[in-house]
C-alpha atoms as a printed R data frame, in Angstrom:
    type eleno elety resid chain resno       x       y       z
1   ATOM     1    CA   UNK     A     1   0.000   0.000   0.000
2   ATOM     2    CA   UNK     A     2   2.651   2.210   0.924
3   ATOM     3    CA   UNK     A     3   5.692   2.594  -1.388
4   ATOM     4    CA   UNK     A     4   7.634   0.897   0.346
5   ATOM     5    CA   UNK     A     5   5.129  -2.017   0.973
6   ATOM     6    CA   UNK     A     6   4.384  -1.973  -3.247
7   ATOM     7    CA   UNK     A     7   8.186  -2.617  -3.005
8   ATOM     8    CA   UNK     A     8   7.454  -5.671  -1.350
9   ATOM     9    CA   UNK     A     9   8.023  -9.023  -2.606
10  ATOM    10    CA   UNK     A    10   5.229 -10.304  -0.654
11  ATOM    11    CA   UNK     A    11   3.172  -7.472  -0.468
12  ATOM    12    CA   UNK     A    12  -0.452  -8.706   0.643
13  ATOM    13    CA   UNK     A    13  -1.942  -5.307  -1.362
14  ATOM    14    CA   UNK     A    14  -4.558  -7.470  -3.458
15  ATOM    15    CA   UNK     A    15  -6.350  -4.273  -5.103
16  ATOM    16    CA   UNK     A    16  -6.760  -0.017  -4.507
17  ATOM    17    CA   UNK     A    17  -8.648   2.197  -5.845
18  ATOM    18    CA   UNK     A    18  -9.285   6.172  -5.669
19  ATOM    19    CA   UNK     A    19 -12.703   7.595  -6.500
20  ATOM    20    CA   UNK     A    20 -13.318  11.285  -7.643
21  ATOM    21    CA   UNK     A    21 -16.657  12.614  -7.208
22  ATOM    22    CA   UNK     A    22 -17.766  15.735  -9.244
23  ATOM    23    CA   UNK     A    23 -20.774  17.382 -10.302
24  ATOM    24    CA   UNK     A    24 -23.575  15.314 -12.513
25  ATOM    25    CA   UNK     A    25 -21.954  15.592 -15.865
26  ATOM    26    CA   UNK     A    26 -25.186  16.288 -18.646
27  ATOM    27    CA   UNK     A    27 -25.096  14.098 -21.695
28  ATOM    28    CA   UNK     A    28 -22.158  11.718 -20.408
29  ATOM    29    CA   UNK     A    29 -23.111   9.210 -22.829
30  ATOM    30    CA   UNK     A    30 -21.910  11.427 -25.713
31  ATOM    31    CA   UNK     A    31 -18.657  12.461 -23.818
32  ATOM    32    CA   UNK     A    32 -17.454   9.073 -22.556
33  ATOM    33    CA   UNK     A    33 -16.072   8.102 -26.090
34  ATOM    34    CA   UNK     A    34 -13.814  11.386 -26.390
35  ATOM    35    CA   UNK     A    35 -12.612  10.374 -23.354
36  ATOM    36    CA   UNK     A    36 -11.913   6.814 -24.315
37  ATOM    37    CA   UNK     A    37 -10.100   7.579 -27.643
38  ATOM    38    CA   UNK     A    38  -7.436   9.909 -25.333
39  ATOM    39    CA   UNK     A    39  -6.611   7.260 -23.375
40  ATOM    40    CA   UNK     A    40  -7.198   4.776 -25.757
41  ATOM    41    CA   UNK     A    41  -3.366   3.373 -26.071
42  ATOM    42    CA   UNK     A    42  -3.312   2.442 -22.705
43  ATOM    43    CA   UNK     A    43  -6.866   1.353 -21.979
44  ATOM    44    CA   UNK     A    44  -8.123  -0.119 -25.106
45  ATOM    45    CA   UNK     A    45 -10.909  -2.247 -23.678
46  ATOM    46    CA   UNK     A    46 -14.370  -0.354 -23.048
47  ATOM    47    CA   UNK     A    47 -17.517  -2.033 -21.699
48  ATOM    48    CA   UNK     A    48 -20.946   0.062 -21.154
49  ATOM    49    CA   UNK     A    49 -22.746  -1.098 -17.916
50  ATOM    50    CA   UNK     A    50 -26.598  -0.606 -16.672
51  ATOM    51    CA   UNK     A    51 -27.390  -1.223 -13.297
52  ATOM    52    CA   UNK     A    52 -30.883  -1.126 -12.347
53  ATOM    53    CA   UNK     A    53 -31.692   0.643  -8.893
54  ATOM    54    CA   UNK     A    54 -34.683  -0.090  -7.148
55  ATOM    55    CA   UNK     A    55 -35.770   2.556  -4.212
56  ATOM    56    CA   UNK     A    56 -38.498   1.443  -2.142
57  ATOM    57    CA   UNK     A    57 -40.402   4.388  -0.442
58  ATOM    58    CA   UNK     A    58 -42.144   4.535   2.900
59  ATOM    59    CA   UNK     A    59 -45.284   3.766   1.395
60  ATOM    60    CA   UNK     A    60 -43.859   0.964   0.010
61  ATOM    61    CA   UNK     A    61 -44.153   2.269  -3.662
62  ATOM    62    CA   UNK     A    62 -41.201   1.239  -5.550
63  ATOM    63    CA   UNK     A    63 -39.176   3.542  -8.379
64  ATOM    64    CA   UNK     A    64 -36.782   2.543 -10.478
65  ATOM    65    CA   UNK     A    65 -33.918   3.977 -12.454
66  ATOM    66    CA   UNK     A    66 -30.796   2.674 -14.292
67  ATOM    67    CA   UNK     A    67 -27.121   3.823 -13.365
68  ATOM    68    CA   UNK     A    68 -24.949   3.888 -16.293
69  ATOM    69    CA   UNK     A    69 -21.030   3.747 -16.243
70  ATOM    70    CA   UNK     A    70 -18.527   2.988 -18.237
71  ATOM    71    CA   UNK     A    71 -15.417   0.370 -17.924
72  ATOM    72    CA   UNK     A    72 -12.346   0.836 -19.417
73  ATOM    73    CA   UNK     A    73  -9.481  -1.750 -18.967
74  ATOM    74    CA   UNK     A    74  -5.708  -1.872 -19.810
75  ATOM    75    CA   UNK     A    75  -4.820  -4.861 -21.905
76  ATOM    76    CA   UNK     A    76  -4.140  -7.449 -19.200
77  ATOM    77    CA   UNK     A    77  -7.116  -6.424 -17.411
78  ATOM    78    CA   UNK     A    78  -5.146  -5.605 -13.772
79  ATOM    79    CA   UNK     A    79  -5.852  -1.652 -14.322
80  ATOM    80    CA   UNK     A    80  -9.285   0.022 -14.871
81  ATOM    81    CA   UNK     A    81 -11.337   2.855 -14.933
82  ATOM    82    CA   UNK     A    82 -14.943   3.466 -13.868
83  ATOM    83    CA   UNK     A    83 -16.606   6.640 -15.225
84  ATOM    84    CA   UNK     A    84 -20.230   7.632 -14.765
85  ATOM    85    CA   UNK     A    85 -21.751  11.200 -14.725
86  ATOM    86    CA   UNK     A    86 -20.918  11.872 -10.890
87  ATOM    87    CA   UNK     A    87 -17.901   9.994 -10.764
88  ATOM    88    CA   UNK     A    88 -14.506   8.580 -11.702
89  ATOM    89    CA   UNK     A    89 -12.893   5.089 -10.250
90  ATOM    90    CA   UNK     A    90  -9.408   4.269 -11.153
91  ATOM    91    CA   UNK     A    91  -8.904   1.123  -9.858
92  ATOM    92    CA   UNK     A    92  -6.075  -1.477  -9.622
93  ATOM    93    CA   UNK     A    93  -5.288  -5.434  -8.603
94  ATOM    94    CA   UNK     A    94  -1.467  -5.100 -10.081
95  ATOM    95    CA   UNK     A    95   0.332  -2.508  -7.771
96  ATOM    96    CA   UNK     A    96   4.265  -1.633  -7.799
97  ATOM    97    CA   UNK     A    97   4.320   1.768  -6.059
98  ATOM    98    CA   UNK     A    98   2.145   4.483  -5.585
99  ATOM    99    CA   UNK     A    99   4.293   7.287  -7.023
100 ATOM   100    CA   UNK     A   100   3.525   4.698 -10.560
101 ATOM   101    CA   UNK     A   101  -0.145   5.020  -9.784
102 ATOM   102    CA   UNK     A   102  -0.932   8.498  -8.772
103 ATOM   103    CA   UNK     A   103   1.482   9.335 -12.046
104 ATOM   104    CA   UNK     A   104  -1.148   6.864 -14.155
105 ATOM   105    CA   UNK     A   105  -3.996   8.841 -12.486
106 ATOM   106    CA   UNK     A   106  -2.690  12.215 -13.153
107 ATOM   107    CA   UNK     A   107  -2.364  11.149 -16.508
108 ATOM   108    CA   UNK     A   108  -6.184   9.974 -16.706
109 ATOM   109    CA   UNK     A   109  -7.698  13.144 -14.802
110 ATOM   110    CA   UNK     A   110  -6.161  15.665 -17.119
111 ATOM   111    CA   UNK     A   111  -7.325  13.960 -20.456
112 ATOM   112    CA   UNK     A   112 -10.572  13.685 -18.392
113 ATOM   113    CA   UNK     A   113 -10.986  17.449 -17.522
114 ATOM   114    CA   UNK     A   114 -10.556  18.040 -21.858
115 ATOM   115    CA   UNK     A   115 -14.162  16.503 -22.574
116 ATOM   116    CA   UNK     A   116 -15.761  17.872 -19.011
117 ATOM   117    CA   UNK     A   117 -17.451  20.954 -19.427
118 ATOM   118    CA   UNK     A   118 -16.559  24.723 -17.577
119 ATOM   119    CA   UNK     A   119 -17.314  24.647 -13.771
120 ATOM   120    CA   UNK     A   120 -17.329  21.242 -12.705
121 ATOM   121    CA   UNK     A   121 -17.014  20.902  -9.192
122 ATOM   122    CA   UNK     A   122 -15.247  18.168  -7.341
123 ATOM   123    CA   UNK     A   123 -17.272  17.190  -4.272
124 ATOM   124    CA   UNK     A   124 -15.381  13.937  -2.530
125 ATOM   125    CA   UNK     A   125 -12.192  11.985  -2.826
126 ATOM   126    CA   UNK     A   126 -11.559   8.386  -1.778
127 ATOM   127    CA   UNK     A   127  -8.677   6.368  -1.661
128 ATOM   128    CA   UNK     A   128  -8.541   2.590  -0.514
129 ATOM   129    CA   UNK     A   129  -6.222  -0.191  -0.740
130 ATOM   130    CA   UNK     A   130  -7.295  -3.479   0.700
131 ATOM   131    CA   UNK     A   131  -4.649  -6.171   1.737
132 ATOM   132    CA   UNK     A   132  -4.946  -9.599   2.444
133 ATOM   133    CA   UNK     A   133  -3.258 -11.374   4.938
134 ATOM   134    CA   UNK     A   134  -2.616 -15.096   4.550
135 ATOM   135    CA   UNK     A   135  -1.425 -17.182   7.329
136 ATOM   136    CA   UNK     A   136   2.642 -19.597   6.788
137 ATOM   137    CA   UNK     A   137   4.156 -21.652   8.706
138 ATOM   138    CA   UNK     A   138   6.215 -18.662  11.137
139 ATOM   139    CA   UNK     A   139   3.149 -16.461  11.402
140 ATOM   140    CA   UNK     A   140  -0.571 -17.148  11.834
141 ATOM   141    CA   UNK     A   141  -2.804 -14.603  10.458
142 ATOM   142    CA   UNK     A   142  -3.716 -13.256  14.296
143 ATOM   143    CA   UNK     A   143  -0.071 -12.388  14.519
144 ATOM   144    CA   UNK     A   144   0.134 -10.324  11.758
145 ATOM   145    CA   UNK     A   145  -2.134  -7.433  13.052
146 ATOM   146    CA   UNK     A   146  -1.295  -5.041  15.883
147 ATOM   147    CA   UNK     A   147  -3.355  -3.498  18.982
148 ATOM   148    CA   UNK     A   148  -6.729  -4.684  19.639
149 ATOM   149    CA   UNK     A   149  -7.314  -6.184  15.985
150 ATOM   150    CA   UNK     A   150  -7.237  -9.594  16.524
151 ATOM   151    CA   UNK     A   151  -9.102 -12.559  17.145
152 ATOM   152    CA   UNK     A   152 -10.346 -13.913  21.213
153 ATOM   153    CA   UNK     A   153  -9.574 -17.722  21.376
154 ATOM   154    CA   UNK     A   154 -12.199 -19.590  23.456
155 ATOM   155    CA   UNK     A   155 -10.994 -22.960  22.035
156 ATOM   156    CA   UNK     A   156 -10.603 -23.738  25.969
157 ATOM   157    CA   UNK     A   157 -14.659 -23.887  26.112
158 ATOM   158    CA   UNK     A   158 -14.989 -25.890  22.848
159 ATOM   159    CA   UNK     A   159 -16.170 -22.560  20.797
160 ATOM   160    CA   UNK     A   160 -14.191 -23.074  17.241
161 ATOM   161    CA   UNK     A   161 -13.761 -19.519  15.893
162 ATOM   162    CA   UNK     A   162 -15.932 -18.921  12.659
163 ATOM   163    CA   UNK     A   163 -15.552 -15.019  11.919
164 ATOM   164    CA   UNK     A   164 -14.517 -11.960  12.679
165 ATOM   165    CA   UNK     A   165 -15.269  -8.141  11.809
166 ATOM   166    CA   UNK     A   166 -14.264  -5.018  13.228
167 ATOM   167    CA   UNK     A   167 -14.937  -1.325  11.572
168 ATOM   168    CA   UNK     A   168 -12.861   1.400  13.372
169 ATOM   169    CA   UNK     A   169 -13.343   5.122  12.354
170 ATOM   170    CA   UNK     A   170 -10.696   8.120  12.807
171 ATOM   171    CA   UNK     A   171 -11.150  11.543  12.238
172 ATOM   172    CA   UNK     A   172  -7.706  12.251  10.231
173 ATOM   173    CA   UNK     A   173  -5.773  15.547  10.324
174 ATOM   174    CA   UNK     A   174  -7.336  16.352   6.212
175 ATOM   175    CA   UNK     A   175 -10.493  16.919   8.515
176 ATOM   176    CA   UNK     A   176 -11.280  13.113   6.280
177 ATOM   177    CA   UNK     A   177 -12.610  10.062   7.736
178 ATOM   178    CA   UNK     A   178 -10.836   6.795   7.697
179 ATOM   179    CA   UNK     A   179 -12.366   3.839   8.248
180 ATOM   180    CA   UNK     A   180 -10.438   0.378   8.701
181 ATOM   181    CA   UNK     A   181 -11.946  -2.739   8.191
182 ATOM   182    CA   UNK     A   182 -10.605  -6.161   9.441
183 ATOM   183    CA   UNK     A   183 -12.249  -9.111   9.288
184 ATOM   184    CA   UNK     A   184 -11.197 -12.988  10.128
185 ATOM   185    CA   UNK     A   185 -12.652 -16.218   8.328
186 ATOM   186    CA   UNK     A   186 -12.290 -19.762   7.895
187 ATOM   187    CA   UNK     A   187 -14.784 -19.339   4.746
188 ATOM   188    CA   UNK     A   188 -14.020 -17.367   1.749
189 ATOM   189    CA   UNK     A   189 -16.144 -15.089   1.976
190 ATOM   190    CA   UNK     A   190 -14.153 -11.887   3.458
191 ATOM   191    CA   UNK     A   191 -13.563  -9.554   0.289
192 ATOM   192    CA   UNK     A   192 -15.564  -6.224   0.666
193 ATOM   193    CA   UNK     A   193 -18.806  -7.221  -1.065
194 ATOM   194    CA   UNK     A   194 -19.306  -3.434  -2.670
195 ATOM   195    CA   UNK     A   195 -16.295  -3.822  -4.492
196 ATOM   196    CA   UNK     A   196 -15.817  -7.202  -5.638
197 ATOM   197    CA   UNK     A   197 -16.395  -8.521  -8.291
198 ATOM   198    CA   UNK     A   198 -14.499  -5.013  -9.846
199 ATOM   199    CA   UNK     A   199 -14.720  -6.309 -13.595
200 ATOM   200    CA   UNK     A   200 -10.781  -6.709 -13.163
201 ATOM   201    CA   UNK     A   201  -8.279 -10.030 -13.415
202 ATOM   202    CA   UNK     A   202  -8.200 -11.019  -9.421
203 ATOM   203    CA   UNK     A   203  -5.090  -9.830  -7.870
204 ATOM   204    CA   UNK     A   204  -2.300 -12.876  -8.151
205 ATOM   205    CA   UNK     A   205  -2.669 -13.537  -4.289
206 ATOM   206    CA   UNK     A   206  -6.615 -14.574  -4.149
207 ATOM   207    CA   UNK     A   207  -5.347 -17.328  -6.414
208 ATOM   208    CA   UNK     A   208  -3.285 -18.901  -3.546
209 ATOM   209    CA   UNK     A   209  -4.744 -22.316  -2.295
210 ATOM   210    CA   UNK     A   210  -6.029 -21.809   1.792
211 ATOM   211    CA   UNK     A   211  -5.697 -24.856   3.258
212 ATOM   212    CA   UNK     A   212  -8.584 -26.531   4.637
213 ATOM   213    CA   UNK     A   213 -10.386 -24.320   7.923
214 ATOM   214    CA   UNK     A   214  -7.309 -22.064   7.861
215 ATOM   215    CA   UNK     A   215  -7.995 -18.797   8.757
216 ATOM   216    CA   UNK     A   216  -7.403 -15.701   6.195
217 ATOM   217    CA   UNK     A   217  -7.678 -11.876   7.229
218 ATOM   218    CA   UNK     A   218  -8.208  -8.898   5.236
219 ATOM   219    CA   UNK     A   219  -7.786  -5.152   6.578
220 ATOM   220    CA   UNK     A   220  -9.421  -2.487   4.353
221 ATOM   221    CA   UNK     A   221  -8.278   0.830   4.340
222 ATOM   222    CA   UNK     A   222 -10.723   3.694   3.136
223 ATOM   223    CA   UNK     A   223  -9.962   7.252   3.526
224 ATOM   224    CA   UNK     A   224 -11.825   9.813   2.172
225 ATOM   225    CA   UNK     A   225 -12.158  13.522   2.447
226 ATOM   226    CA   UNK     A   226 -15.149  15.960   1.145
227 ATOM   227    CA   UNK     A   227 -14.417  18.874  -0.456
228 ATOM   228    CA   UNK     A   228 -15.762  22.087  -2.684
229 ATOM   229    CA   UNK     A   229 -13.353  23.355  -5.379
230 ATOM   230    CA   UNK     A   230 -12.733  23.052  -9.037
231 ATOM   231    CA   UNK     A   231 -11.707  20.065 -10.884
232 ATOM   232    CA   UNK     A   232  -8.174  21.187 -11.003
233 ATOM   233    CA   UNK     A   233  -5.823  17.720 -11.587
234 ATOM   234    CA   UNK     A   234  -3.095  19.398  -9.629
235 ATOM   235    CA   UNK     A   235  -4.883  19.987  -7.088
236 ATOM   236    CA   UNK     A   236  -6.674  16.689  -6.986
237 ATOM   237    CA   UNK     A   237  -3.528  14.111  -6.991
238 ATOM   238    CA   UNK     A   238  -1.772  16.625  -4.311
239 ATOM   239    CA   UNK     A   239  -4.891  15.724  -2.218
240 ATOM   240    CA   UNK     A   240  -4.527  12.193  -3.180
241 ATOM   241    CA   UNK     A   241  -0.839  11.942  -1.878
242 ATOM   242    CA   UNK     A   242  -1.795  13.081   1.361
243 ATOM   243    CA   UNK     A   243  -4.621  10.550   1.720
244 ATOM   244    CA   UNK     A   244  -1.889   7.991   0.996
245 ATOM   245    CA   UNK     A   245   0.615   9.435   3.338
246 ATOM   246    CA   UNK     A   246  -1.614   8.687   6.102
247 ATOM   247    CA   UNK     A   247  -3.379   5.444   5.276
248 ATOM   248    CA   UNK     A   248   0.370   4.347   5.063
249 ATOM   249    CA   UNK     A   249   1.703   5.074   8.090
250 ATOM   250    CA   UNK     A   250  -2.268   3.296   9.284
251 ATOM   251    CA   UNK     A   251  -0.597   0.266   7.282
252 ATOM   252    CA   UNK     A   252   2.747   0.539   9.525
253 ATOM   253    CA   UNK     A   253   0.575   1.119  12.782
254 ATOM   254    CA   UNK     A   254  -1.694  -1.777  12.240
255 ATOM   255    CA   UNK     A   255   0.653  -4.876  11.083
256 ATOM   256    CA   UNK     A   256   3.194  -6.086  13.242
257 ATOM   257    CA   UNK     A   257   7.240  -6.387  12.437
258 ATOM   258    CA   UNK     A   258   6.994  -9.648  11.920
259 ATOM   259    CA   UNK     A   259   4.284  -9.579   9.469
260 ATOM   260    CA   UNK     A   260   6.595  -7.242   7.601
261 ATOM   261    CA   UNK     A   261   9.307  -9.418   7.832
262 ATOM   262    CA   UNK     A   262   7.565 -12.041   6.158
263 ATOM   263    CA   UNK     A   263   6.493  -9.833   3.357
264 ATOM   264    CA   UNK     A   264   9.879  -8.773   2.596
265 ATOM   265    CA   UNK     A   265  10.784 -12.630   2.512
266 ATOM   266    CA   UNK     A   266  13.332 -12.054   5.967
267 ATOM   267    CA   UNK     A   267  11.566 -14.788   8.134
């Protein structure tokens, strides 16, 4: 997550993405394609996708409506990009540092901000990276997180552990919210359900084997900030960097040495 952890052979970083959210763009669907042909060297691959949303009112009258976005893919299908009228995703499952993804981003944003029209406002940013922790031989998953994360034994009583989640929130210092999310399982069934599947190639990691009622971990990092100014890409990635700078040193707080050790491949 870090660049020093993208550095890592073993780095458990199994996806990230950052999320810009902007004022409703009119007549997206004739913009989108612009877009697409800037960028279309690197991200070749487009697919058009209609979710239906169904709202059901207190009267229990039900509307619907159809979201409409737009996925674009590099060529192996590890890096992608999500635009809809309010938003843009760009999202990741192959990560080497995040000085190479913020410059990909930059890249993106300012051949986005050519097709967007005057006095577009940005309204949110959102960065997350989501690692996953598997358990070896020197280190059982449990032993890889620091603090209070962690799961209570009661083997003792004859209780066999199932699963665990935990959601802490901070208030950061970018007046943003961060929100960490660990959970524990002996099923697989622990990757953040509003963001997988992602329409990506699965990060090389989730195609380990877990042996048989082994518990895996996960610890989601999401860090977001509102905000009111213009879509300015210099602006926007400088706000981006210090999102990372902080869910980093989270990363460094909340895993242990010797989970670190084993990602370098020192244990």
């Amino acid at each position: 997550m870090a660049s020093a952890l993208g550095q890592l052979p073993n780095a458990p970083l199994i996806y990230v993405l950052a999320q810009i959210v902007f004022t409703r763009i009119p007549k997206m669907e004739s913009r989108w394609e612009d877009f697409h042909q800037e960028i279309f060297d690197l991200y070749p691959q487009a697919e058009p996708e209609r979710i239906r949303q169904v709202q059901i009112q207190d009267e229990g009258v039900s509307s619907a409506s159809d979201l409409i976005r737009w996925n674009m893919f590099d060529r192996d299908r590890r890096t992608g990009i999500i635009l809809s009228p309010e938003s843009l995703v760009f999202h990741a499952t192959s990560y080497t540092t995040s000085d190479d993804f913020f410059n990909n981003l930059d890249y993106i944003i300012n051949k986005l901000v050519d097709i967007l029209p005057k006095n577009i406002e940005v309204n949110r940013l959102g960065l997350r990276y989501v690692d996953l922790l598997l358990p070896s031989k020197e280190i059982p998953v449990d032993n890889q997180v620091s603090g209070k994360l962690g799961s209570i034994s009661l083997e003792e009583v004859g209780c066999n552990f199932q699963k665990l989640e935990e959601v802490t929130r901070y208030k950061t210092p970018l007046n943003g919210d961060l929100v960490i999310r660990h959970r524990q399982s002996i099923e697989a069934d622990i990757l953040p359900g509003d963001i997988f599947p992602n329409n990506l190639l699965p990060a090389p990691l989730l195609a380990n084997v877990k042996p048989e009622e082994a518990v895996v971990g996960l610890i989601d990092y999401d860090h977001y900030i509102k905000v009111k100014e213009d879509f300015e890409p210099i602006s926007i990635i400088k706000k981006f960097k210090e999102l990372h700078h902080i869910s980093s040193k989270a990363f460094e707080l909340t895993t242990t040495d010797e989970a670190k050790q084993l990602w370098r491949g020192t244990t």
